[in-house]
C-alpha positions, 0 to 999 in steps of 0.5 A: 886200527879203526879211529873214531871221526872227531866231535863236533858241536851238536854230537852227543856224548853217551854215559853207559855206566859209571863206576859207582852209581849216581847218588844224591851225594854225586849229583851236583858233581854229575851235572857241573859236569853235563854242564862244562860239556854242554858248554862244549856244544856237546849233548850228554844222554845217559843210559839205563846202567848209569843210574846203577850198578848191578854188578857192583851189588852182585860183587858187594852181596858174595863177600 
């Protein structure tokens, strides 16, 4: 089994994708929680997918 090292202050935590796409209605959620990780010494970079789904519109447009 291969384990990840421990995080240590000044790593970043990467964000893919989110299970729902960040919205506005979300983003005061989204950035508290940035914040209580950067209190942490933790860096948060979020990745192209995180702003949106495309498979949750793939899903949503065949029912």
């Amino acid at each position: 089994m291969i384990k990840p090292r421990i995080l240590k202050k000044g790593d970043t935590i990467g964000v893919i994708a989110t299970s729902d796409p960040i919205t506005e209605d979300s983003i005061e959620e989204i950035n508290k929680s940035v914040k209580l990780i950067e209190k942490l010494g933790l860096k948060v970079k979020f990745g192209k997918h995180a702003y949106g789904n495309p498979l949750r519109l793939w899903r949503d447009s065949k029912t």
